[in-house]
Every structure is written in C-alpha cells, then in structure tokens.
N, C-alpha and C positions, 0 to 999 in steps of 0.2 A: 561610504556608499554601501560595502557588503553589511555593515551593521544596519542600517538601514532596510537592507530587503529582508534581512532576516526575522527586525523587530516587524514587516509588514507581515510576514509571512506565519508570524506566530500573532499576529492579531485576526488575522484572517482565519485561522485554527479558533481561536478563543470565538470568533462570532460564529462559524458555523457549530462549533460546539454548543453554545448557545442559544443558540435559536433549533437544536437539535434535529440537525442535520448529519451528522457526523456518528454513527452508531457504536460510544462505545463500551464495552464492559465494564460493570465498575467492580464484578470479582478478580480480574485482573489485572483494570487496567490498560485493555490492548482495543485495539482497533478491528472489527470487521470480524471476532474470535483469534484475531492474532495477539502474543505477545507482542511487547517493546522488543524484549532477545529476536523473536521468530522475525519483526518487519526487519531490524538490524540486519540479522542471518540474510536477508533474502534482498536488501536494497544492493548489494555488488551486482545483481544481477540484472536487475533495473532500472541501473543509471550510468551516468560516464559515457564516453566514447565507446568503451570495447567492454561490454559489458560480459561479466564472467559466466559460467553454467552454474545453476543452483546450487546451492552446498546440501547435505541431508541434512542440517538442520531446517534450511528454508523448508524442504519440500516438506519435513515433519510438520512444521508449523503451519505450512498451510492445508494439510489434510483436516485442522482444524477449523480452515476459516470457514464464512460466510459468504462464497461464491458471489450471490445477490449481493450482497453488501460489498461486497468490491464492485459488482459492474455501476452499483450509484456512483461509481467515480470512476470511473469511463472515460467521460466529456467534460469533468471538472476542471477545475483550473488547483484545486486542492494536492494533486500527486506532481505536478509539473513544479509547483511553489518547494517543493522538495527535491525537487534532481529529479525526480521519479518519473520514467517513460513511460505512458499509460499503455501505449499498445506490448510494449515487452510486461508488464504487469499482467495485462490478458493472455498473455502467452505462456506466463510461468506455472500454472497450473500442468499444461501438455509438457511442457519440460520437465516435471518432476513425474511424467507418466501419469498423472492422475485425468476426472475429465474436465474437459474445458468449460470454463464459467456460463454460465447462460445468455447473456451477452455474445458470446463466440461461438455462439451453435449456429 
C-alpha cells in the first residue's frame, strides 16, 4: 500500500511538472528557487506530529526562495502528497524572521 501512494504521489509530480505547473529551476534543479538540500533542510519543520524550529540551513535556503511561487501551493493538494503541512509551510518564512509570503499578509 505505502509503495503504492508513493508511486501515485510521484506520478502526480511528473503531471504537474508537465503540464508546467510546478515552477522549477533547471540551473539547479530545486523548486520555487529552493535547493533539493534547502527543501530537505526545512521539511523537519513541516511535517510530522511535533514538528521541529527551522535549522539555519532551512532559513538560508529560503531567503532564496520564490514567496509567490510557494503561495501557488497553498491550497494544492501537491505539499500534503508529501507529509508537508501547507499552513506551517506559510509560516516558515516568519520563523526564520524573514517576511511573510504574500499569501500571509
């Protein structure tokens, strides 16, 4: 069954990448101006039961990101398919002190 939502979960990646929705770099690879390391770095904080305070990597990573291009995934069903809590997602920017995504104002 877990093989299964995983293989849905990365087919659902692969269409919206496709149909290009999904914004992402391809000098590096990363999603929304984040690396692979920086989303790594910063999913402890956005998922799970007790989710942990940002590391300084997360927060460096996301001084980088795309604000706008994280709030496109807000109301998706895209960060959820990953463990990923959308509303602590919007909150992580004000956790790392930085400001709050456009979406959150």
């Amino acid at each position: 069954m877990e093989k299964m939502m995983k293989l849905a979960a990365v087919a659902m990646l692969l269409t919206l990448v496709i149909v290009g929705e999904v914004k992402l770099s391809s000098a590096d690879g990363g999603f929304c101006g984040m690396t692979q390391e920086g989303l790594l770095a910063c999913k402890p904080s956005v998922s799970g039961q007790n989710p942990t305070s940002p590391s300084n990597a997360c927060c460096n990573a996301l001084k980088g990101a795309s604000m706008s291009c994280l709030c496109a995934y807000k109301n998706n069903n895209v960060l959820p398919a990953f463990g990923i809590n959308p509303k602590r997602a919007m909150e992580l920017p004000v956790a790392c002190n930085l400001p709050p995504p456009p979406c959150q104002k």
